[in-house]
C-alpha positions as CSV (number, residue, x, y, z in Angstrom):
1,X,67.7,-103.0,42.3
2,X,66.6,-99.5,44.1
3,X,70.4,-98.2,43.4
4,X,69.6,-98.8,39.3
5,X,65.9,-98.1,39.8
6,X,66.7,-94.1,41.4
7,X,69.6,-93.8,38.8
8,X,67.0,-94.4,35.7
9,X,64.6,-91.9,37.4
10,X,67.4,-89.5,37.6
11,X,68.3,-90.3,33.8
12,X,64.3,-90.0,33.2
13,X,64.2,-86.9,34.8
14,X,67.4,-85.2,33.2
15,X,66.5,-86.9,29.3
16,X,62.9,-84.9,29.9
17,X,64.4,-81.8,31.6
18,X,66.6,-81.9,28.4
19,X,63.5,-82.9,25.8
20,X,61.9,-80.1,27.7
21,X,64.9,-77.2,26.9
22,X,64.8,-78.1,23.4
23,X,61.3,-77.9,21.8
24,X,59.4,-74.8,21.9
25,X,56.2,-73.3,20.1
26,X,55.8,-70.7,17.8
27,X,52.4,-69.2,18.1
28,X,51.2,-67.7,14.6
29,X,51.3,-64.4,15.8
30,X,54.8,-64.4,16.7
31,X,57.9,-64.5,15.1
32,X,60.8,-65.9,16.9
33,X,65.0,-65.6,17.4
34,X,67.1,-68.2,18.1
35,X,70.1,-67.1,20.3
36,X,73.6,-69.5,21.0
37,X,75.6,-67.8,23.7
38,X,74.1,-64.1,22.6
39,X,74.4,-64.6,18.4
40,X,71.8,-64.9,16.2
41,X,71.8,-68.1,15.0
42,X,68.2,-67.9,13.3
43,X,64.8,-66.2,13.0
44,X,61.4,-68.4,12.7
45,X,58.5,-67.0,11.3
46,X,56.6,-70.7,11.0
47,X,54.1,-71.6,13.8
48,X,54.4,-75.2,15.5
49,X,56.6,-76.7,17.4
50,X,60.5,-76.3,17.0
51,X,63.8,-77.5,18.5
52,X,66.8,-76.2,20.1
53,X,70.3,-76.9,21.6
54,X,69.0,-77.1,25.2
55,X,71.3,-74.8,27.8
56,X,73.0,-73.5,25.0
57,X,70.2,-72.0,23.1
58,X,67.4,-69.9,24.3
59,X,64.4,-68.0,22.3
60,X,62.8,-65.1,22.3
61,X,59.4,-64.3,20.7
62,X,58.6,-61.2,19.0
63,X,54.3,-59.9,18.5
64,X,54.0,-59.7,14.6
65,X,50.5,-58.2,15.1
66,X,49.5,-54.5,14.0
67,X,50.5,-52.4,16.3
68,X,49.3,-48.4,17.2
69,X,51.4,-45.5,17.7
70,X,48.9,-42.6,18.8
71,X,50.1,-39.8,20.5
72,X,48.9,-39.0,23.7
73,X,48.4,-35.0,22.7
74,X,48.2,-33.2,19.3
75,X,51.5,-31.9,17.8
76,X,52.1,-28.7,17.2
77,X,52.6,-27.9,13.5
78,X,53.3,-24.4,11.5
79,X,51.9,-24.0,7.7
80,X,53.4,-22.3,4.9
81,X,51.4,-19.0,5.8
82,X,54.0,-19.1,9.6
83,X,50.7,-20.3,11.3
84,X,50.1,-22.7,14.1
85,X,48.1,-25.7,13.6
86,X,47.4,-28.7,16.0
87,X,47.8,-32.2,14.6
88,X,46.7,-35.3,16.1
89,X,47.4,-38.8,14.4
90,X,48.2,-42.2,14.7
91,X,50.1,-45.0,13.3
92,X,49.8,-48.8,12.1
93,X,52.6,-50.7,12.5
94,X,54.5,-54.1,12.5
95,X,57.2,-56.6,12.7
96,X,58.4,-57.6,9.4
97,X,61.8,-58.2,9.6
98,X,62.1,-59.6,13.2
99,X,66.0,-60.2,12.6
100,X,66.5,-56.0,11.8
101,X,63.8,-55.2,14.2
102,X,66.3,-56.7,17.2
103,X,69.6,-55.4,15.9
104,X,68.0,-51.7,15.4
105,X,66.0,-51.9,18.4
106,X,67.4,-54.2,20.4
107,X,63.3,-55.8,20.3
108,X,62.4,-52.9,22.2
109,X,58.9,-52.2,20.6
110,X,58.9,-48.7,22.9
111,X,62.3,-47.9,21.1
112,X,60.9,-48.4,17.9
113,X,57.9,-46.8,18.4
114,X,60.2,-43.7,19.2
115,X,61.9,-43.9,16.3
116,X,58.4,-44.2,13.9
117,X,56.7,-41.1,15.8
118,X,60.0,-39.1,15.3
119,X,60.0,-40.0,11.5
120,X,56.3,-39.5,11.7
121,X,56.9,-36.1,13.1
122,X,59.6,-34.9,10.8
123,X,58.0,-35.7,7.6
124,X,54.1,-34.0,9.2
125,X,56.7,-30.4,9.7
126,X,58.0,-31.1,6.1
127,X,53.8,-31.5,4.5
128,X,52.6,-28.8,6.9
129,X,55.5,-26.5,5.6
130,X,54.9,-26.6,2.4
131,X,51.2,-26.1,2.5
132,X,48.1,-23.4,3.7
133,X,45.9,-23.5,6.4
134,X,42.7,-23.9,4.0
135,X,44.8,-26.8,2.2
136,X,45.7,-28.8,5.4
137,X,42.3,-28.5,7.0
138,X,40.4,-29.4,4.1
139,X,41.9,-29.8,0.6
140,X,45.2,-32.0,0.6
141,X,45.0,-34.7,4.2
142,X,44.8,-37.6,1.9
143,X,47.7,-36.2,0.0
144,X,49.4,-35.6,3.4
145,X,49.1,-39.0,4.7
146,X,49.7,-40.8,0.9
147,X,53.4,-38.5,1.4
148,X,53.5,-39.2,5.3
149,X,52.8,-43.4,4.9
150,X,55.5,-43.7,2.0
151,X,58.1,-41.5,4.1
152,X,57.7,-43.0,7.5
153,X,57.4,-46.6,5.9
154,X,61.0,-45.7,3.8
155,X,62.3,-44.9,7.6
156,X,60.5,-48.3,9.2
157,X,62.2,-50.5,6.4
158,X,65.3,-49.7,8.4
159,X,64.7,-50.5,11.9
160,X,62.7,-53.9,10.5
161,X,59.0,-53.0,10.5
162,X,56.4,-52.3,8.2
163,X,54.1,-48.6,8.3
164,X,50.5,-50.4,7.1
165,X,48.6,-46.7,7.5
166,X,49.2,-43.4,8.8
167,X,45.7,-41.2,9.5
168,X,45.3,-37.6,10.7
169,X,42.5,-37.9,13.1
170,X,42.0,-34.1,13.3
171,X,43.6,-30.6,12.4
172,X,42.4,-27.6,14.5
173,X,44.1,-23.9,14.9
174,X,45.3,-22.8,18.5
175,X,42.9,-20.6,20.3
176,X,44.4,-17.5,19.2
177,X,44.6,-18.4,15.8
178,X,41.1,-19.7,16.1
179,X,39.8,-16.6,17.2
180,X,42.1,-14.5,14.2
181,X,40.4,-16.7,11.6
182,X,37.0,-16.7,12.9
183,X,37.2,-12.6,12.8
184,X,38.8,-12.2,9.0
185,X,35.7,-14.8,7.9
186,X,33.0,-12.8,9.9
187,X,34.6,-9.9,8.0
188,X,34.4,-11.9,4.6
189,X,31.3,-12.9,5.1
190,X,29.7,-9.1,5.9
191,X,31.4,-8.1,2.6
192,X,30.1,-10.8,0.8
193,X,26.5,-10.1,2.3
194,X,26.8,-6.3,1.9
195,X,28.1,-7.2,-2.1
196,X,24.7,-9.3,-2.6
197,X,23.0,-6.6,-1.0
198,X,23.8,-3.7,-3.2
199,X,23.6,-6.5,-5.9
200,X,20.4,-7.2,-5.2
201,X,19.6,-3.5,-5.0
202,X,20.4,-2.4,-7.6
203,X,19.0,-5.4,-9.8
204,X,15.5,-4.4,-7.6
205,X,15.9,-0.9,-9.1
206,X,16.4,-1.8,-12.5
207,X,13.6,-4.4,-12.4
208,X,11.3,-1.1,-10.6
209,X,12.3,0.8,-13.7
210,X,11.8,-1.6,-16.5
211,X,8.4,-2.4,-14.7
212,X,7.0,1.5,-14.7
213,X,8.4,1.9,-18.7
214,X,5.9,-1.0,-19.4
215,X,2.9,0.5,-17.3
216,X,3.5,3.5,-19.1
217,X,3.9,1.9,-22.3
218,X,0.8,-0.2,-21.7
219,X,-1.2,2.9,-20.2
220,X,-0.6,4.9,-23.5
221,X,-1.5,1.8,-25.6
222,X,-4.6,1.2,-23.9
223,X,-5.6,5.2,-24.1
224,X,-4.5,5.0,-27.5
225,X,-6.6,1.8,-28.3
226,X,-9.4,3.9,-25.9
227,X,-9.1,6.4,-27.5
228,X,-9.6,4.9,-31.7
229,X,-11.9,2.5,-29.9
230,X,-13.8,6.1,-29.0
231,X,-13.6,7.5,-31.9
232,X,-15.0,4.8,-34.1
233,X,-18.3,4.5,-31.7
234,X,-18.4,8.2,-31.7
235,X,-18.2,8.2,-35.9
236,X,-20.6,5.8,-35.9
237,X,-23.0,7.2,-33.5
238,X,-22.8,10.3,-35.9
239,X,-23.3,8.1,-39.0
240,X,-26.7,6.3,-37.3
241,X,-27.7,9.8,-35.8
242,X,-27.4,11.0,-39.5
243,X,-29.4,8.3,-41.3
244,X,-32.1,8.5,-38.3
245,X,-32.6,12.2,-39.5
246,X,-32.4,11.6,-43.2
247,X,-35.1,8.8,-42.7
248,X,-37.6,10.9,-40.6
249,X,-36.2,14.4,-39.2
250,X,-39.4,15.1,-37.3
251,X,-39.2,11.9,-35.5
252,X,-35.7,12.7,-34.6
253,X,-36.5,16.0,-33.4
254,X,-39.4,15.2,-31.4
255,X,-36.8,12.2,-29.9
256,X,-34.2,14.3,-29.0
257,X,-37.2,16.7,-27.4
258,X,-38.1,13.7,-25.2
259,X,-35.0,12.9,-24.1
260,X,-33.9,16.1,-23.1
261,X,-37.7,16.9,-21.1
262,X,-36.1,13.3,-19.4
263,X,-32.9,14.5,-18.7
264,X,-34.0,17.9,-17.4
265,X,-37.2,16.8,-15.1
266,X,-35.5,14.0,-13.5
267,X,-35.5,15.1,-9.7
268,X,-38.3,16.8,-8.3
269,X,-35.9,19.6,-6.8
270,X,-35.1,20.2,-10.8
271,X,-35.8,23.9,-11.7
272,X,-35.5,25.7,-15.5
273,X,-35.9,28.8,-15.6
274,X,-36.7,29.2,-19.2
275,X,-39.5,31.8,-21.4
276,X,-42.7,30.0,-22.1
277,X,-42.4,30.8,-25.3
278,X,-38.9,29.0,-26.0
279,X,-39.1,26.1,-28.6
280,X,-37.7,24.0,-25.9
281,X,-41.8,23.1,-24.9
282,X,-42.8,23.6,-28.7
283,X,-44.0,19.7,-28.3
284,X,-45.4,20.2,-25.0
285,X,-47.8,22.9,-26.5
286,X,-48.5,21.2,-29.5
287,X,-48.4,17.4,-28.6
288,X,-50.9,16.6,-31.8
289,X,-48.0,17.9,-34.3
């Protein structure tokens, strides 16, 4: 009885060691490769539980998740105009055909990632090339990286993965060029400044002009209108002067006496030196008349 019991706990043993060789899980992010003796037999992109030949088959499980490639310092880059630009960027990328991905590649994801950056880098020289400073810097990235995304993810398609984005974090000049470009817009912008200046100057001078023709348009208006406005009082002064006289030329007279003795005698520092027989007191000596 022990003899059959040990052999049916060997035979236990071996059926689960064998149970145990031949199921294995799939996680759902993970894609899978059956081997037998080194082929390909099949690729499982399911998640559960699956079976194998035990001993003869084995597995190996590939990470279908997005994956980055960013490089570790900006790349060097020259533009259309021969000058140096600094590029840094980074890359979103997959598994999608795990079966490619491990002929290419071998499943290496560090020999893929290779590959992408050198695509990656090939086709930034090719867009950089073609275009300005001004344009890469500020008018044409998402152009770039639509151009960059379709040409890496062309490349990708043969080594088994999938480009989901390419981005351009920054773009900045080299020192020296920094320095070259910082100088020619300093020099831009005095021109501009000294352009709005003598602008402005001569706008303030035509403006100074135009302003002293219309004071001296609206000075010889008003002396003008003074002037009839003058004239009028003074013609009708004459006219109420006249018809004062006509009505009573004595009165008048002995008015226009009064006024002057006023006029004359109105400090009493005033001196005339006059005959005492002038008519200029002929009222004072006959105040009855």
């Amino acid at each position: 009885m022990s003899r059959d019991i040990v052999t049916f706990v060997i035979g236990g043993l071996f059926a689960l060691i064998l149970l145990l060789g031949s199921v294995y899980s799939v996680d759902q992010r993970q894609s899978a490769i059956v081997f037998q003796l080194g082929e390909v037999v099949s690729t499982v992109e399911e998640p559960g539980l699956h079976f194998k030949l035990p001993l003869v088959q084995n597995v190996r499980f590939f990470d279908r998740r997005i994956l980055t490639l960013d490089a570790p310092e900006p790349e060097r880059f020259i533009t259309s105009e021969k000058k140096n630009v600094l590029v840094d960027s980074f890359v979103k990328w997959r598994i999608k055909d795990v079966k490619q991905f491990y002929v290419s590649v071998n499943g290496d994801e560090t020999r893929a990632a290779t590959r992408l950056s050198q695509t990656i880098n090939s086709s930034l020289r090719d867009e950089f090339g073609s275009r300005t400073v001004r344009d890469v810097v500020s008018g044409e990235r998402d152009k770039i990286t639509l151009a960059m995304r379709e040409t890496a993810n062309a490349e990708a398609q043969k080594i088994g993965v999938e480009v989901v984005d390419v981005r351009i974090k920054r773009v900045e000049l080299p020192v020296e060029v920094s320095e070259s470009v910082f100088r020619r817009m300093e020099a831009e912008r005095k021109r501009v400044a000294n352009e709005l200046r003598s602008t402005g100057a001569a706008e303030s001078e035509r403006i100074r002009a135009d302003a002293d023709r219309q004071r001296e348009v609206i000075l010889a208006e008003a002396y003008r209108d003074a002037q009839r406005t003058k004239g009028l009082g003074d013609a009708r002064a004459t006219d109420i002067y006249g018809r004062a006289y006509s009505a009573d030329g004595e009165f008048y007279a002995f008015y226009r006496s009064l006024e002057a003795y006023r006029s004359s005698f109105k400090d009493r520092s005033d001196m005339l030196v006059l005959d005492p027989g002038s008519d200029f007191f002929k009222y004072m000596k006959r105040p009855a008349r």
